[in-house]
MARLOTI-446039 format. One record per residue (C-alpha): residue in one letter; residue number from 0; x, y, z. Coordinates in steps of 0.05 Angstrom, whole numbers, plus 5000, padded with zeros to 4 digits. Layout:
// residues N
(r A, NUM, (X, Y, Z))
...
END
This chain:
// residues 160
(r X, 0, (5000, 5000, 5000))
(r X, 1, (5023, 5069, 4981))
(r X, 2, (5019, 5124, 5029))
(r X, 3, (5037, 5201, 5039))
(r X, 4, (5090, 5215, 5094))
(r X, 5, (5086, 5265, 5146))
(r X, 6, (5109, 5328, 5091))
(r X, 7, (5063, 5300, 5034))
(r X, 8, (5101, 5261, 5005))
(r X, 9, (5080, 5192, 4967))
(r X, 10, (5125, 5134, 5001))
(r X, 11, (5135, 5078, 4963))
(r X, 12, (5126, 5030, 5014))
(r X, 13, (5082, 4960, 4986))
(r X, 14, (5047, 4907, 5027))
(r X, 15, (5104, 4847, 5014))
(r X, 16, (5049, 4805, 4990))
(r X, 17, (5031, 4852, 4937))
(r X, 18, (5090, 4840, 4893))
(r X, 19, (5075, 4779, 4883))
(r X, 20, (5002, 4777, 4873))
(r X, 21, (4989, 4776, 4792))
(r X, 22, (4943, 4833, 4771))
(r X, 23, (4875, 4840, 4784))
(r X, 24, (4837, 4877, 4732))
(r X, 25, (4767, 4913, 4762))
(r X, 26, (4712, 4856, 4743))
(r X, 27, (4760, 4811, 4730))
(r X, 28, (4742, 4734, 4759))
(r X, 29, (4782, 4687, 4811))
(r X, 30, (4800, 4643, 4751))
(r X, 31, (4822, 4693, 4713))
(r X, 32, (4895, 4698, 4756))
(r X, 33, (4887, 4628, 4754))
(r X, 34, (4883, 4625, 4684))
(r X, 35, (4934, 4674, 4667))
(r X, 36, (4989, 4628, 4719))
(r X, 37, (4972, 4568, 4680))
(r X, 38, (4976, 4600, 4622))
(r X, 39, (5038, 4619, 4627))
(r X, 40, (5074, 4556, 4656))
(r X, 41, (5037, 4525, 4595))
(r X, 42, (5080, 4564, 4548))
(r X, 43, (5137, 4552, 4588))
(r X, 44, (5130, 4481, 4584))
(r X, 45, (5118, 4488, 4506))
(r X, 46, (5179, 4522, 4495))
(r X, 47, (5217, 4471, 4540))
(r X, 48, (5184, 4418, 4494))
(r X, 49, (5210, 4449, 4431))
(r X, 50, (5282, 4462, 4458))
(r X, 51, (5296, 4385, 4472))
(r X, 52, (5259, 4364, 4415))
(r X, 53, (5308, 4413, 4373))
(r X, 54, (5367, 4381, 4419))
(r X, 55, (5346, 4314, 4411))
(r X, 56, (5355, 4314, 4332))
(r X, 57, (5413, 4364, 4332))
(r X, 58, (5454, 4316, 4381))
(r X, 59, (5430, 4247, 4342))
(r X, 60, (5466, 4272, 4282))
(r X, 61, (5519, 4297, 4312))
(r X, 62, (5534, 4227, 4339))
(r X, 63, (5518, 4188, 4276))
(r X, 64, (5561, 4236, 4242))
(r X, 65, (5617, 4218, 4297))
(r X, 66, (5611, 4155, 4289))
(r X, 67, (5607, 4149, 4208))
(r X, 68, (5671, 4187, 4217))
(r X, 69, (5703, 4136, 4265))
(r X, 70, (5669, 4077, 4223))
(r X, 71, (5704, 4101, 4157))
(r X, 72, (5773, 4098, 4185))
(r X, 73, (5796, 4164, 4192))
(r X, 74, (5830, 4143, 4251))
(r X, 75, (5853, 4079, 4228))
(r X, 76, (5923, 4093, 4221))
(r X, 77, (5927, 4100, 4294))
(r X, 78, (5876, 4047, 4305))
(r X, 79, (5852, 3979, 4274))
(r X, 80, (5801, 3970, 4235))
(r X, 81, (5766, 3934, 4298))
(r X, 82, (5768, 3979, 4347))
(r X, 83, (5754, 4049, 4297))
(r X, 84, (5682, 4000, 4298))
(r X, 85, (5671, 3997, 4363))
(r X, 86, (5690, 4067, 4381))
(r X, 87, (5634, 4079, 4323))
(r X, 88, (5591, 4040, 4354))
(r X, 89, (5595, 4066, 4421))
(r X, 90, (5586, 4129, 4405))
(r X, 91, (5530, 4115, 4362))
(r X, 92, (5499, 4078, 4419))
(r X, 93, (5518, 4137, 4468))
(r X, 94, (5471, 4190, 4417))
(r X, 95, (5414, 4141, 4422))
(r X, 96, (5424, 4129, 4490))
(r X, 97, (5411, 4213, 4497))
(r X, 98, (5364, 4214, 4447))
(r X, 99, (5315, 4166, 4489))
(r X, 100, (5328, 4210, 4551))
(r X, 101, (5310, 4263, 4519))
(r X, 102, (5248, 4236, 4492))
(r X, 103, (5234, 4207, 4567))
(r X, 104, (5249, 4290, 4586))
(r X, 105, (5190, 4302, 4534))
(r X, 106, (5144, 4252, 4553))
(r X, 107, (5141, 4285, 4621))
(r X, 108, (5129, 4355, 4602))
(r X, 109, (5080, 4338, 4556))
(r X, 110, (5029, 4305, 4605))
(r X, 111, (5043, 4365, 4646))
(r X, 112, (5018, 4401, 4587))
(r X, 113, (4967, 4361, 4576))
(r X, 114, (4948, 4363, 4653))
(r X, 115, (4943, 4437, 4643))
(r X, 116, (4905, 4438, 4580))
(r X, 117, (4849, 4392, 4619))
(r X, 118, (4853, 4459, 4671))
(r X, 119, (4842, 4509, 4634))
(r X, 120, (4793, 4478, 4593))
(r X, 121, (4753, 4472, 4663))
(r X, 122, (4756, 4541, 4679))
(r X, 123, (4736, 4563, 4626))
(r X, 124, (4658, 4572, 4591))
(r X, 125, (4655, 4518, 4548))
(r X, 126, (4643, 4555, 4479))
(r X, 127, (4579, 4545, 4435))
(r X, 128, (4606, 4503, 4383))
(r X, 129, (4623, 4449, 4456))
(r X, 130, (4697, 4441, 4429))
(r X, 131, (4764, 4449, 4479))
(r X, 132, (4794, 4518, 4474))
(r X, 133, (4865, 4483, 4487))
(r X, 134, (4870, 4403, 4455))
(r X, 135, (4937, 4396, 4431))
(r X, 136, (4974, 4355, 4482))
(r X, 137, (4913, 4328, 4511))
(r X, 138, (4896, 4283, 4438))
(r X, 139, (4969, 4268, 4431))
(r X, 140, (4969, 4239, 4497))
(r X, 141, (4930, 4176, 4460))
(r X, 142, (4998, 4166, 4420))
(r X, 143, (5004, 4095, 4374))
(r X, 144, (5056, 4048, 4391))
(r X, 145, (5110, 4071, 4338))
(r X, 146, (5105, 4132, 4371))
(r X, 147, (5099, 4115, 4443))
(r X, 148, (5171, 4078, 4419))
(r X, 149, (5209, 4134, 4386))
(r X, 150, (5182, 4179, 4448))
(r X, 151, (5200, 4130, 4496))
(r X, 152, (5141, 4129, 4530))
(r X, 153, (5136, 4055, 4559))
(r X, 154, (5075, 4083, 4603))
(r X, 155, (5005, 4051, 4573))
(r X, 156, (4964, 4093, 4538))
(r X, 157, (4947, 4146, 4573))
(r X, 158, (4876, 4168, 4597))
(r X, 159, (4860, 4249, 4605))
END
């Protein structure tokens, strides 16, 4: 709360609790904060999704290239033939080890999403034509084997 000192002039002294209540617009509902907090760790959570999905390819070629280059011998005057393989193949095996822990990483923050989606779409009025303002995450939740596999999502199907 803002107040006028002794000689008129405005202190700038707040209630500590008012910092970090969002803004309440006059006529504004409850679930409107509420909406607007969800709505923003929703977008954080996309953006999350998107940067290890981005990751996840950029760093699977970057070890299948590593390990094509250790596979075609580059190194094999230094090493034989044998061993230039299975330094390939590690490494190779390393990139899709990462790329399956990233995809675990992504299977997480999308039910989150999802789980927020299913929020929102409660607080909201449901709108006349009766469809979900916010679906995304919450249909590909229902994902087919192939991709429950390249996601690695070894959960069962998931109901929201």
């Amino acid at each position: 709360m803002t107040g006028s000192g002794p000689d008129g002039i405005i202190s700038g002294m707040h209630d500590k609790d008012e910092a970090r209540r969002p803004s309440a617009h006059a006529g504004a509902s409850p679930n409107d904060s509420l909406i607007q907090a969800l709505s923003l760790e929703y977008q954080t959570l996309k953006d999350e999704i998107i940067a290890r999905t981005s990751g996840r390819f950029q760093f699977v070629g970057l070890t299948t290239t590593a390990a094509a280059i250790f596979a075609t011998g580059i190194g094999a005057a230094k090493l034989p033939v044998l061993a230039s393989g299975i330094l390939a193949g590690a490494v190779f095996l390393f990139g899709l080890g990462a790329f399956w822990l990233l995809g675990v990483q992504i299977v997480g923050l999308s039910s989150r999403v999802a789980e927020i989606e299913a929020r929102i779409n409660d607080l909201l009025p449901v709108p006349p034509d009766g469809k979900r303002v916010l679906s995304w995450e919450l249909e590909r939740q229902r994902r087919s084997l192939g991709a429950r596999f390249v996601l690695a999502d070894a959960r069962r199907r998931h109901r929201v």
